[in-house]
mmCIF file as gemmi writes it, N, C-alpha and C atoms, coordinates in Angstrom:
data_model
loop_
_atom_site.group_PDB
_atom_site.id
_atom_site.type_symbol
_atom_site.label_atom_id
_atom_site.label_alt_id
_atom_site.label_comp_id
_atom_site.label_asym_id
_atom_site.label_entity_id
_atom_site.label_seq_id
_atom_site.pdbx_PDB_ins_code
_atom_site.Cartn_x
_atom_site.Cartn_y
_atom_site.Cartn_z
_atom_site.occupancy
_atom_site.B_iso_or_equiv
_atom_site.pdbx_formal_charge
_atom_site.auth_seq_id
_atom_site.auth_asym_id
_atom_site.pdbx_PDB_model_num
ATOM 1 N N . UNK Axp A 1 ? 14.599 -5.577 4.228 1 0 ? 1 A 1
ATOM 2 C CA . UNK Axp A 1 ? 14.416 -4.437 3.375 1 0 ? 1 A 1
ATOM 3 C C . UNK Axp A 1 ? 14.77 -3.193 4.191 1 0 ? 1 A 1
ATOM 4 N N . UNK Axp A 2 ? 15.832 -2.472 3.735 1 0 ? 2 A 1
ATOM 5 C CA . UNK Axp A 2 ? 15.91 -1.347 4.706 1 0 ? 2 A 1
ATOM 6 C C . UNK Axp A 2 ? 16.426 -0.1 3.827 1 0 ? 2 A 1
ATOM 7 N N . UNK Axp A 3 ? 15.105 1.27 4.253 1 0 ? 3 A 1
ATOM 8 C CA . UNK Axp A 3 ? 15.313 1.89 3.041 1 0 ? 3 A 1
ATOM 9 C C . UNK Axp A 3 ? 14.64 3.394 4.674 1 0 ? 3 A 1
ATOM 10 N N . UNK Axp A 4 ? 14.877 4.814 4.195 1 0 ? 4 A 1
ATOM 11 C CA . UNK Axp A 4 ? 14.495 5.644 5.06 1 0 ? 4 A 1
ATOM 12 C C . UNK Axp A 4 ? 13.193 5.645 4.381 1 0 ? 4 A 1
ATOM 13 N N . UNK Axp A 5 ? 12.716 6.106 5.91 1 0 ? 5 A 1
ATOM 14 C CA . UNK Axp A 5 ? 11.091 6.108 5.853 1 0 ? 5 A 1
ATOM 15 C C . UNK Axp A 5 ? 10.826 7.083 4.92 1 0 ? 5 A 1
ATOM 16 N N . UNK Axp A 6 ? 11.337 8.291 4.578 1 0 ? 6 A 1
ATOM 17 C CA . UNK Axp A 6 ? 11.032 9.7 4.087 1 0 ? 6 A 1
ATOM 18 C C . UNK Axp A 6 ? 11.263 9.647 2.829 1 0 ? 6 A 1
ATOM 19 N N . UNK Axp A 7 ? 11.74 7.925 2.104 1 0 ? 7 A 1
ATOM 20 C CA . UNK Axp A 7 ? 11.963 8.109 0.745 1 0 ? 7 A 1
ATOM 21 C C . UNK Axp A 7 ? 10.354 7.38 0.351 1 0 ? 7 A 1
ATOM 22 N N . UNK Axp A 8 ? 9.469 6.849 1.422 1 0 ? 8 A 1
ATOM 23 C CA . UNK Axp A 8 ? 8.375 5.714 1.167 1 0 ? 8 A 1
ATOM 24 C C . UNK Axp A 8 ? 7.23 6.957 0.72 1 0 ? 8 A 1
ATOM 25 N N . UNK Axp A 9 ? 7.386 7.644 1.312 1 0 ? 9 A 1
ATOM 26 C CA . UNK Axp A 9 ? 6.197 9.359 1.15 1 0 ? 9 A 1
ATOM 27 C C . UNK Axp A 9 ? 6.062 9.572 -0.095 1 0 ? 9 A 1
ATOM 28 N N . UNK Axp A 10 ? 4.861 9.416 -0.575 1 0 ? 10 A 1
ATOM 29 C CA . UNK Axp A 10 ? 4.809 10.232 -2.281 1 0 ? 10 A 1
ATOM 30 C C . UNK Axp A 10 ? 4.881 8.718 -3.106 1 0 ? 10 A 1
ATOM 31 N N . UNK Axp A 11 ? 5.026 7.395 -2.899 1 0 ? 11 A 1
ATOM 32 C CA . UNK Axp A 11 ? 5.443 6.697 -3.321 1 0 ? 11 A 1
ATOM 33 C C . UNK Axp A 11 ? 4.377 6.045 -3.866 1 0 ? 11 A 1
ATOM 34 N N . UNK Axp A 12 ? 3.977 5.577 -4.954 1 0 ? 12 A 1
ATOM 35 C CA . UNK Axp A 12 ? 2.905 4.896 -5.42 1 0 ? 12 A 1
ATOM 36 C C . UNK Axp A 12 ? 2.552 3.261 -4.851 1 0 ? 12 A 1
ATOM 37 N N . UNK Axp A 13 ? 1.62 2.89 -4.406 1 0 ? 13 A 1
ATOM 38 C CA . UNK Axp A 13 ? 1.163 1.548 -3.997 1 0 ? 13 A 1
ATOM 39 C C . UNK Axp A 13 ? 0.335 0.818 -4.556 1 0 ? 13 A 1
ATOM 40 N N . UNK Axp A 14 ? 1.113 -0.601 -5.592 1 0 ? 14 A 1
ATOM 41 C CA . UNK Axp A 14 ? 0.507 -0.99 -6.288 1 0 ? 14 A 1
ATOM 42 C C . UNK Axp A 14 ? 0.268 -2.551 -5.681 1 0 ? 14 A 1
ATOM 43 N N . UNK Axp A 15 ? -0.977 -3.194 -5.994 1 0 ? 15 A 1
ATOM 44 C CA . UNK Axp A 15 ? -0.892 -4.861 -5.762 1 0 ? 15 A 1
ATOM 45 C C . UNK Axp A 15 ? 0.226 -5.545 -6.502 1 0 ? 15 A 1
ATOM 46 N N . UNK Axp A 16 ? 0.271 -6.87 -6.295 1 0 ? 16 A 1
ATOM 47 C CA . UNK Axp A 16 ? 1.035 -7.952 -7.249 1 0 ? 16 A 1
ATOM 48 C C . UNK Axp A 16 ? 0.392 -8.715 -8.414 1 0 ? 16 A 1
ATOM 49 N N . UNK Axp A 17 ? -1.487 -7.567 -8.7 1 0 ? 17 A 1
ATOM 50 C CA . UNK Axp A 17 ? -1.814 -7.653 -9.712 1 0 ? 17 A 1
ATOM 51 C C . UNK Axp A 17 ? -2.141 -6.737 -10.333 1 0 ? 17 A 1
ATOM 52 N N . UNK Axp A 18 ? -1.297 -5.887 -10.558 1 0 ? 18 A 1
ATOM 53 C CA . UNK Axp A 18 ? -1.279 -4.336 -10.906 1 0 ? 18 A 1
ATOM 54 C C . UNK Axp A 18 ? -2.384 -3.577 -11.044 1 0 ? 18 A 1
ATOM 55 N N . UNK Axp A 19 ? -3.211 -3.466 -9.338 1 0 ? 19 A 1
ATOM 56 C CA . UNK Axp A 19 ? -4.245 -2.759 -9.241 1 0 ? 19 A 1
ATOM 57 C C . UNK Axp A 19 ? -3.793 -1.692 -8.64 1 0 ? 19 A 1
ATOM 58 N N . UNK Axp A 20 ? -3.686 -0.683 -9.357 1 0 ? 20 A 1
ATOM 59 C CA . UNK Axp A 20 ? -3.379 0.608 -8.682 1 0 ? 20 A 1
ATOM 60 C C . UNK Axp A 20 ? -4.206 1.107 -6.958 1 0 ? 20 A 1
ATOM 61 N N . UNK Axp A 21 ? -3.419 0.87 -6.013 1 0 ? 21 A 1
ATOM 62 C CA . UNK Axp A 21 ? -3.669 1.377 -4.66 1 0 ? 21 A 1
ATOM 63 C C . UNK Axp A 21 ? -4.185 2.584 -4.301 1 0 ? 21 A 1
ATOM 64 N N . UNK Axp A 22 ? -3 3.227 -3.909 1 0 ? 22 A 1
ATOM 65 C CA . UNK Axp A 22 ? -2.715 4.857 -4.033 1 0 ? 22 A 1
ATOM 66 C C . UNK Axp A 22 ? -1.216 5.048 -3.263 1 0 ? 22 A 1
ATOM 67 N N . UNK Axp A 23 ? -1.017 6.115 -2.768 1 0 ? 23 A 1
ATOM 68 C CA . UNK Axp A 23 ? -0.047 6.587 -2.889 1 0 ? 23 A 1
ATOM 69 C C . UNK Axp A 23 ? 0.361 7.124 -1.096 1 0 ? 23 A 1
ATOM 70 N N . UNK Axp A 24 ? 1.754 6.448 -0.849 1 0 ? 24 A 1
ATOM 71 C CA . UNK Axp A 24 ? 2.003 6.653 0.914 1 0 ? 24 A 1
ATOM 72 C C . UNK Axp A 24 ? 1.772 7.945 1.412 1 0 ? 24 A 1
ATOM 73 N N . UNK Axp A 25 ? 1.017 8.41 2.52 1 0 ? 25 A 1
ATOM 74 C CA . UNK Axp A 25 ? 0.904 9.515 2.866 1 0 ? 25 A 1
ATOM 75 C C . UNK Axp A 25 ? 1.923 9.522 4.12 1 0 ? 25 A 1
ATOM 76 N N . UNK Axp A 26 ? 1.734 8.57 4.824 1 0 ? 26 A 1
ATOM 77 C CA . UNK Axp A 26 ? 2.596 8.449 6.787 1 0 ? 26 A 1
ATOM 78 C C . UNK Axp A 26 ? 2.788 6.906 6.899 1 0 ? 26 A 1
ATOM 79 N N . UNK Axp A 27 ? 3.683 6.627 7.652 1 0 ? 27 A 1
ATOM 80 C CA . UNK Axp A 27 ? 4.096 5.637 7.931 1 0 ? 27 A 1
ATOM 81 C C . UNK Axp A 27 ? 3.929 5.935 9.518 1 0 ? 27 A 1
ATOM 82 N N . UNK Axp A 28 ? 3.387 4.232 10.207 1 0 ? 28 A 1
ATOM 83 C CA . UNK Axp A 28 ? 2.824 4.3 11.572 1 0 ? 28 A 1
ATOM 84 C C . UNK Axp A 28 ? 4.69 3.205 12.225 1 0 ? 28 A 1
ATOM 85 N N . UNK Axp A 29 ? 4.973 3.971 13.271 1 0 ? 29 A 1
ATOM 86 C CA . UNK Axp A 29 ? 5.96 2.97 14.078 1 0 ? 29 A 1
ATOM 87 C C . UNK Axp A 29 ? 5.979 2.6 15.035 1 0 ? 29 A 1
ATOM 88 N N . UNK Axp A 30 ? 6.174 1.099 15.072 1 0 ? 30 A 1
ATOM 89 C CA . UNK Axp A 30 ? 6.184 0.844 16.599 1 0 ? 30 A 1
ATOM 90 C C . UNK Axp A 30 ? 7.322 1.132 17.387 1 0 ? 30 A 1
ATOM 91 N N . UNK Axp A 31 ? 7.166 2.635 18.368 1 0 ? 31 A 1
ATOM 92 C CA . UNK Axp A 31 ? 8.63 2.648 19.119 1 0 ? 31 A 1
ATOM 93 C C . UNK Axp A 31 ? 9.2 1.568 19.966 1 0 ? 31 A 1
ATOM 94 N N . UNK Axp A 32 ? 8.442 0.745 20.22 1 0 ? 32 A 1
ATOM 95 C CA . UNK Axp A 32 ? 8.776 -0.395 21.076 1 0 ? 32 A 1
ATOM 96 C C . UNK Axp A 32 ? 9.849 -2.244 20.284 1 0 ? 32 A 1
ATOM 97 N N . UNK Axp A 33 ? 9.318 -2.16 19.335 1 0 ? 33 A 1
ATOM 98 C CA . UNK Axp A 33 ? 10.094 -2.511 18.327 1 0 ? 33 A 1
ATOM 99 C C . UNK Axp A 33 ? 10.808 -2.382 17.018 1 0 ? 33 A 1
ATOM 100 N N . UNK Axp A 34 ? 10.587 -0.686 17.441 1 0 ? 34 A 1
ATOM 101 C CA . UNK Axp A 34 ? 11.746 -0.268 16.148 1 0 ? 34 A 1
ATOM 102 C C . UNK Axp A 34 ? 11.796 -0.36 14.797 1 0 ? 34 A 1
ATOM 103 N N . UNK Axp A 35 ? 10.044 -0.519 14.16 1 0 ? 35 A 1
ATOM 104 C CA . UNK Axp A 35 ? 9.695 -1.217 12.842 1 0 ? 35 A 1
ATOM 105 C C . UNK Axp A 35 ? 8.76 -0.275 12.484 1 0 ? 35 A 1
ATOM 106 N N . UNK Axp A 36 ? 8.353 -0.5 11.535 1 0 ? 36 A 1
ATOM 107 C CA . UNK Axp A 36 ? 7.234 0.219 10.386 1 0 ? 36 A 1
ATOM 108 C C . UNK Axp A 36 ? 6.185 -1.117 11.001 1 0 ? 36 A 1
ATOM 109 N N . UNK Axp A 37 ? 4.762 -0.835 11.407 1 0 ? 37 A 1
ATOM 110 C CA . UNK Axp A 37 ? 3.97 -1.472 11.385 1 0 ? 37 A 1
ATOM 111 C C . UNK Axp A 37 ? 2.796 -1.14 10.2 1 0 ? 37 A 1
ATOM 112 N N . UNK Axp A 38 ? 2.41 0.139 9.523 1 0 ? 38 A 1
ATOM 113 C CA . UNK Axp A 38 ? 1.409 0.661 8.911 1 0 ? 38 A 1
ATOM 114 C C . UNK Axp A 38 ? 2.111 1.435 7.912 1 0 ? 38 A 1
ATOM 115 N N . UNK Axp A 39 ? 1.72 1.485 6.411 1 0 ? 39 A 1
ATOM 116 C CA . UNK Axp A 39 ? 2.272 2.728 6.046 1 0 ? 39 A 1
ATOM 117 C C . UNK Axp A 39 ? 0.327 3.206 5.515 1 0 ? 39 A 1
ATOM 118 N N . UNK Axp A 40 ? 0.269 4.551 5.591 1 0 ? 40 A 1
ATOM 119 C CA . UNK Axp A 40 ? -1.254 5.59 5.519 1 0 ? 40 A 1
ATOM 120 C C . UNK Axp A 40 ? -0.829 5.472 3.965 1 0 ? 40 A 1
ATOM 121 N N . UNK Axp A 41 ? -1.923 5.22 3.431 1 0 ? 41 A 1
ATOM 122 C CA . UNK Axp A 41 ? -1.975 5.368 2.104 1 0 ? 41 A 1
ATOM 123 C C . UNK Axp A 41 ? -3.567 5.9 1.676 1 0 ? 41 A 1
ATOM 124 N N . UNK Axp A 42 ? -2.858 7.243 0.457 1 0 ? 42 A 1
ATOM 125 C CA . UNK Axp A 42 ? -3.784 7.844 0.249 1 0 ? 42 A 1
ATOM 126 C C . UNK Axp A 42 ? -4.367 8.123 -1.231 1 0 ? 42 A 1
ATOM 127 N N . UNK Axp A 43 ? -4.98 9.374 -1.711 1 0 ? 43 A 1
ATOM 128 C CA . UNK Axp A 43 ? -5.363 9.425 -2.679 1 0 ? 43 A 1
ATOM 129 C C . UNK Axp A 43 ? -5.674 8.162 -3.356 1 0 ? 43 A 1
ATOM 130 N N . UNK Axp A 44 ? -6.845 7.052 -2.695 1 0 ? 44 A 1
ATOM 131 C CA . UNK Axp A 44 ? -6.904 6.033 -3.22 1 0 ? 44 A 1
ATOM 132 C C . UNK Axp A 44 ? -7.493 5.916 -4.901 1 0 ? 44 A 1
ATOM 133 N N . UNK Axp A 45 ? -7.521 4.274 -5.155 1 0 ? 45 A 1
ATOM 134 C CA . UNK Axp A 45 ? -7.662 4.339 -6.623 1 0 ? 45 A 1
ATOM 135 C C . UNK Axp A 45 ? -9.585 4.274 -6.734 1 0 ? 45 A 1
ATOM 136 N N . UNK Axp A 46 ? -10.24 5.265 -7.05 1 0 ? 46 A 1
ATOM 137 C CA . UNK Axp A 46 ? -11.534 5.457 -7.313 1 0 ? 46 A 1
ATOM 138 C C . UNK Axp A 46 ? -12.245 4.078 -7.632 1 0 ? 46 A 1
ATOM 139 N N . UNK Axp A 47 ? -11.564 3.691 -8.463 1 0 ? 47 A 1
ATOM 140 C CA . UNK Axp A 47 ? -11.993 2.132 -8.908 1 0 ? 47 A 1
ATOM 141 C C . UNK Axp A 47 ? -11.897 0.702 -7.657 1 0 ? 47 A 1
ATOM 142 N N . UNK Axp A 48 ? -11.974 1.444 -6.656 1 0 ? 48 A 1
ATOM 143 C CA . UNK Axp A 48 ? -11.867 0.435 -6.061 1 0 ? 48 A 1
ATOM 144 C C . UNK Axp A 48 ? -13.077 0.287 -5.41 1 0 ? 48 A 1
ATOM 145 N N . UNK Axp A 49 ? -13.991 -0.517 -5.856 1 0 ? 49 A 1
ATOM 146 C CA . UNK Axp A 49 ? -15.151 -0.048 -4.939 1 0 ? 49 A 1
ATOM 147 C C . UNK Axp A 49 ? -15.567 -0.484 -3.399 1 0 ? 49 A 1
ATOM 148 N N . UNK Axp A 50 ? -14.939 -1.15 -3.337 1 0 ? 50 A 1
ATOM 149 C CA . UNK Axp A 50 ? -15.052 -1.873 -2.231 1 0 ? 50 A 1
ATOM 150 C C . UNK Axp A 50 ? -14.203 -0.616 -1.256 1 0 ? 50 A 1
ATOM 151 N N . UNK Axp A 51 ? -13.517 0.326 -1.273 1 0 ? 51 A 1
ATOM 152 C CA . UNK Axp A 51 ? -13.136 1.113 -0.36 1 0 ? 51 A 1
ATOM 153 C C . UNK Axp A 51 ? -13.851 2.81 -1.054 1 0 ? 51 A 1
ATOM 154 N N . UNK Axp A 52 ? -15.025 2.777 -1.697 1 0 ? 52 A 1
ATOM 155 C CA . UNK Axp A 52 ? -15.675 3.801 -1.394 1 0 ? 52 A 1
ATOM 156 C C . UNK Axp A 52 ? -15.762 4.491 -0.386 1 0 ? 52 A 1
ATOM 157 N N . UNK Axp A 53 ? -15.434 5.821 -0.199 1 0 ? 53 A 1
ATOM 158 C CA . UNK Axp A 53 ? -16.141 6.671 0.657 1 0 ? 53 A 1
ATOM 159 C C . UNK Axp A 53 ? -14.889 6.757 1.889 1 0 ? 53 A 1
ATOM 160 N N . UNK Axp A 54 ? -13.813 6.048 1.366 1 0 ? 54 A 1
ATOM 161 C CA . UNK Axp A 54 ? -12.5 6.174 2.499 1 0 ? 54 A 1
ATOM 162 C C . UNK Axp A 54 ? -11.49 6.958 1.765 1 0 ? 54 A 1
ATOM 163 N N . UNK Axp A 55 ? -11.028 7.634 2.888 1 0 ? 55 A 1
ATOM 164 C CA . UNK Axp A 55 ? -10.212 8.852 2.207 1 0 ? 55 A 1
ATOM 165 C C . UNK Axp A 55 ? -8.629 8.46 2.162 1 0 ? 55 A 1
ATOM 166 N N . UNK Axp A 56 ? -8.088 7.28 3.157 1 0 ? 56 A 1
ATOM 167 C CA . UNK Axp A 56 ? -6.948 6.527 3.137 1 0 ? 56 A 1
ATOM 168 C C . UNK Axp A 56 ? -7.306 5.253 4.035 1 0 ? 56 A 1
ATOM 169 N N . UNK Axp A 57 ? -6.616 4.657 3.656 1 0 ? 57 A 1
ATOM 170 C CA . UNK Axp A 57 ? -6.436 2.697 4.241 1 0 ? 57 A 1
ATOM 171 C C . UNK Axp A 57 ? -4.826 3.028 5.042 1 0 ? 57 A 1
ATOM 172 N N . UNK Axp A 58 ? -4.881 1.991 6.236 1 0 ? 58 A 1
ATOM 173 C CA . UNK Axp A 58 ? -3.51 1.527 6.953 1 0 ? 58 A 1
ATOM 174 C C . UNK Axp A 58 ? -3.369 0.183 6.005 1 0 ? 58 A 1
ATOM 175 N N . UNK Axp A 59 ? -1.804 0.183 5.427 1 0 ? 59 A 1
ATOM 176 C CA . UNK Axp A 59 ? -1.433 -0.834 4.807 1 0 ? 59 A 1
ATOM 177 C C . UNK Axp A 59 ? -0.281 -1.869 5.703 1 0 ? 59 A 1
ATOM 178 N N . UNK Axp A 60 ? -0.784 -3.308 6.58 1 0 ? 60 A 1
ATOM 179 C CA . UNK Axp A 60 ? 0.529 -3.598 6.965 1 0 ? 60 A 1
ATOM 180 C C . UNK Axp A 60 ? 1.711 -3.527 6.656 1 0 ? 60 A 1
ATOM 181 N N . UNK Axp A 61 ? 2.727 -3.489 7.041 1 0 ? 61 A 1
ATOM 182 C CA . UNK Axp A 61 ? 3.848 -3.531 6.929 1 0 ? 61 A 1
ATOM 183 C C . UNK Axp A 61 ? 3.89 -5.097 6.324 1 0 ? 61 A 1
ATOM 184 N N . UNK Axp A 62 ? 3.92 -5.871 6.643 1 0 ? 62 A 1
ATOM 185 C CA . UNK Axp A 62 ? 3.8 -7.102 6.554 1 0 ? 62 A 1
ATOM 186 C C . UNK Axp A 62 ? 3.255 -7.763 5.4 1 0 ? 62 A 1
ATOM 187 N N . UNK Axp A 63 ? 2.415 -6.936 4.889 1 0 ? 63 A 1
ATOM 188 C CA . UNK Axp A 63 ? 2.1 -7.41 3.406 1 0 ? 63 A 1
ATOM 189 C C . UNK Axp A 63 ? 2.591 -6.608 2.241 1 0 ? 63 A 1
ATOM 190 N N . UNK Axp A 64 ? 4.032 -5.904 2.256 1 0 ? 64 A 1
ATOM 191 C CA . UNK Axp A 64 ? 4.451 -5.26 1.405 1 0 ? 64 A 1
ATOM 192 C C . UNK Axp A 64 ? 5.599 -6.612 0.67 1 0 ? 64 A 1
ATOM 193 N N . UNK Axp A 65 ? 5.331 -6.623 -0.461 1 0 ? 65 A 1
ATOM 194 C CA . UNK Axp A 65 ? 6.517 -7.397 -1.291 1 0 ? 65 A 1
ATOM 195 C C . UNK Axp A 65 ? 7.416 -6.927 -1.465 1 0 ? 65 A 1
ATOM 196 N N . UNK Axp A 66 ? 7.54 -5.705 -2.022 1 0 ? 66 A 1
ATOM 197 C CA . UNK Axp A 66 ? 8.891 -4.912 -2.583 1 0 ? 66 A 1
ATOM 198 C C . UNK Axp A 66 ? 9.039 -3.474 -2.547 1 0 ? 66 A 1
ATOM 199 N N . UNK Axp A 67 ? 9.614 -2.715 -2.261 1 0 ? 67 A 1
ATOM 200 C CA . UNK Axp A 67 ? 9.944 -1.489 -2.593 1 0 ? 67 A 1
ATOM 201 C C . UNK Axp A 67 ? 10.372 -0.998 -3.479 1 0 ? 67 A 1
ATOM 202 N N . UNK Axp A 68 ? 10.636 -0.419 -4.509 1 0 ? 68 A 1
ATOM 203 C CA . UNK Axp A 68 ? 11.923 0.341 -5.678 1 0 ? 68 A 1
ATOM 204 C C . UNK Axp A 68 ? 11.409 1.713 -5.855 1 0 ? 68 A 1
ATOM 205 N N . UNK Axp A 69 ? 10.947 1.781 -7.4 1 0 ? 69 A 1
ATOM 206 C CA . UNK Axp A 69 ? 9.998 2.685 -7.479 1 0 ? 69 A 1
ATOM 207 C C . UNK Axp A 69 ? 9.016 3.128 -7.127 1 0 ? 69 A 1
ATOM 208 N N . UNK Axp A 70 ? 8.23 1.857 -7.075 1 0 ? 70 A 1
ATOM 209 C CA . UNK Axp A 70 ? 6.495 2.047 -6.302 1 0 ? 70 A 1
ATOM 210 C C . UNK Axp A 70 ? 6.99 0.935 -5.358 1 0 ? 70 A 1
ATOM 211 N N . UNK Axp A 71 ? 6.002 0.77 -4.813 1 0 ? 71 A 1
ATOM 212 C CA . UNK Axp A 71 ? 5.605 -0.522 -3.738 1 0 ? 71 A 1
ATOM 213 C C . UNK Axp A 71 ? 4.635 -1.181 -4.22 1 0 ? 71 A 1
ATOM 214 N N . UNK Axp A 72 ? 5.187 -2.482 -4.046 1 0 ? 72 A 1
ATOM 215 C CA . UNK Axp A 72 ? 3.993 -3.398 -4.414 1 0 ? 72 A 1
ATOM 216 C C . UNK Axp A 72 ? 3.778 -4.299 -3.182 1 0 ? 72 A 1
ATOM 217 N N . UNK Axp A 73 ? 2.229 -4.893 -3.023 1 0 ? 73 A 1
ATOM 218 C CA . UNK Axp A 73 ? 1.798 -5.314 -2.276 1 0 ? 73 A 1
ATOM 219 C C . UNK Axp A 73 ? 1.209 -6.666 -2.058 1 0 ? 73 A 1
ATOM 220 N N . UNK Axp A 74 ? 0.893 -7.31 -1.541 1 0 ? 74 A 1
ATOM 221 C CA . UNK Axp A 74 ? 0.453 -9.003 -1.747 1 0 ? 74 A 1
ATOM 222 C C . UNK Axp A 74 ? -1.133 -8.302 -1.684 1 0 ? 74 A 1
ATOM 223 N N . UNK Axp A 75 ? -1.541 -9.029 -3.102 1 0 ? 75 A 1
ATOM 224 C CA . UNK Axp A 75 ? -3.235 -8.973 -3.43 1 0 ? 75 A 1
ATOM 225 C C . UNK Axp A 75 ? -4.507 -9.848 -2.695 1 0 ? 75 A 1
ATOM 226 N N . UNK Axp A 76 ? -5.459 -9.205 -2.208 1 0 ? 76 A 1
ATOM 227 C CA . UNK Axp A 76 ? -6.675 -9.289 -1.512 1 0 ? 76 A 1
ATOM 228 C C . UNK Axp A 76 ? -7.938 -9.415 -2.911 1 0 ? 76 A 1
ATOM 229 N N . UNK Axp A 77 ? -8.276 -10.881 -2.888 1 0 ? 77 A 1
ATOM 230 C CA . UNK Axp A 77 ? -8.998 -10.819 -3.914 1 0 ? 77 A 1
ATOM 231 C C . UNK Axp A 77 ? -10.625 -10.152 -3.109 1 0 ? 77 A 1
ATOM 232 N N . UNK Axp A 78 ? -10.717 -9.789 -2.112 1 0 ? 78 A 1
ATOM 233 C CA . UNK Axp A 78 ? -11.968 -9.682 -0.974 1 0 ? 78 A 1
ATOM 234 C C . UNK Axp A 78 ? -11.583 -8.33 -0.854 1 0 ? 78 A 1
ATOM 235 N N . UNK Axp A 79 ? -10.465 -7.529 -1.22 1 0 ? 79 A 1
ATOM 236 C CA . UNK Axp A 79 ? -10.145 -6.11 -0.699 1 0 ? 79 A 1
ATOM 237 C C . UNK Axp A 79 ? -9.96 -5.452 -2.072 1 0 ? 79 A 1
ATOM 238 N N . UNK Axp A 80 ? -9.612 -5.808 -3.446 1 0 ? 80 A 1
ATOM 239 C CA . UNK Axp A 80 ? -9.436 -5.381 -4.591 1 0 ? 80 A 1
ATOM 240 C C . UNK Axp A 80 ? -10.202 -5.893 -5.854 1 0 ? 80 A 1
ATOM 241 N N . UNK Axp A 81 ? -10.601 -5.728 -6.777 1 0 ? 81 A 1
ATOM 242 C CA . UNK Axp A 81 ? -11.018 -6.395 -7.507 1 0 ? 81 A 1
ATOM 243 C C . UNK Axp A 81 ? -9.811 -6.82 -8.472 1 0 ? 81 A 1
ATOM 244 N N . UNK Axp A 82 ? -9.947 -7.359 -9.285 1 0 ? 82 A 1
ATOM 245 C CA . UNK Axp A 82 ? -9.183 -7.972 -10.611 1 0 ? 82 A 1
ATOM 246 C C . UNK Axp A 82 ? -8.844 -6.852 -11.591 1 0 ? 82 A 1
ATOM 247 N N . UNK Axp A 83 ? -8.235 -6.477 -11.366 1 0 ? 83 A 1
ATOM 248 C CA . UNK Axp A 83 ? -8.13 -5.443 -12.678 1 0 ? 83 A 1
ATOM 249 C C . UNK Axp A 83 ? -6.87 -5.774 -13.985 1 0 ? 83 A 1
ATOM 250 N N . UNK Axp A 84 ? -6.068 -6.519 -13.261 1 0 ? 84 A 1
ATOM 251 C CA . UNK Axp A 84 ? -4.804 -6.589 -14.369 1 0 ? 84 A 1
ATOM 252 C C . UNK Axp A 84 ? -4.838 -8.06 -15.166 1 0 ? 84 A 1
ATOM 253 N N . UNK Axp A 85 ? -3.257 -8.495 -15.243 1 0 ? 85 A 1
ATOM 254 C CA . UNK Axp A 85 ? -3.142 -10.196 -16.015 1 0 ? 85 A 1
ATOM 255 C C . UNK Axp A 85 ? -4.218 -10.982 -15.365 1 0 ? 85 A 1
ATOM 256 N N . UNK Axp A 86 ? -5.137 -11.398 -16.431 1 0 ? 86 A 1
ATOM 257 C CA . UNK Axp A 86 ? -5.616 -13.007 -15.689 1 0 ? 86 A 1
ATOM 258 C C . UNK Axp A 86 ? -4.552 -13.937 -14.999 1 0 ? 86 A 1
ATOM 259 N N . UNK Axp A 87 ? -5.237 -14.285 -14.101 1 0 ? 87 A 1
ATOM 260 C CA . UNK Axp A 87 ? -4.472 -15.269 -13.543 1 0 ? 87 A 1
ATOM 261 C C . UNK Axp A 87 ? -4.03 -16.635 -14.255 1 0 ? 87 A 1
């Protein structure tokens, strides 16, 4: 996947069960290998209760599925609740 970092900013972050995240604030890099390890994601989704009282989450790099419009992310049934399609 190779896209500039400065288009990921502002970008909405959704699961792969359309639980609204929030939205990229910074992206963390490792200068040593030349990669996106973290992107800062902010203005989280209120409904999430399990991340009450946090003002942004580090999202691996590594668990991003896709980029386009938004970003979507591989779902944490222990980090998100259920909000979209039944499974």
């Amino acid at each position: 996947m190779k896209t500039q970092i400065t288009d990921l900013f502002g970008m909405e972050v959704y699961t792969d069960k359309s639980v609204r995240v929030g939205i990229v604030d910074d992206a963390v890099l490792n200068v040593d290998t030349k990669k996106v390890d973290f992107l800062a994601v902010g203005e989280l989704n209120p409904d999430l209760f399990q991340l009450k009282g946090f003002k942004g989450i580090r999202v691996p790099f590594r668990i991003i599925k896709s980029v386009g419009d938004i970003i979507i992310i591989r779902h944490f049934n222990s980090m998100f609740p259920s909000q979209g399609p039944e499974d």
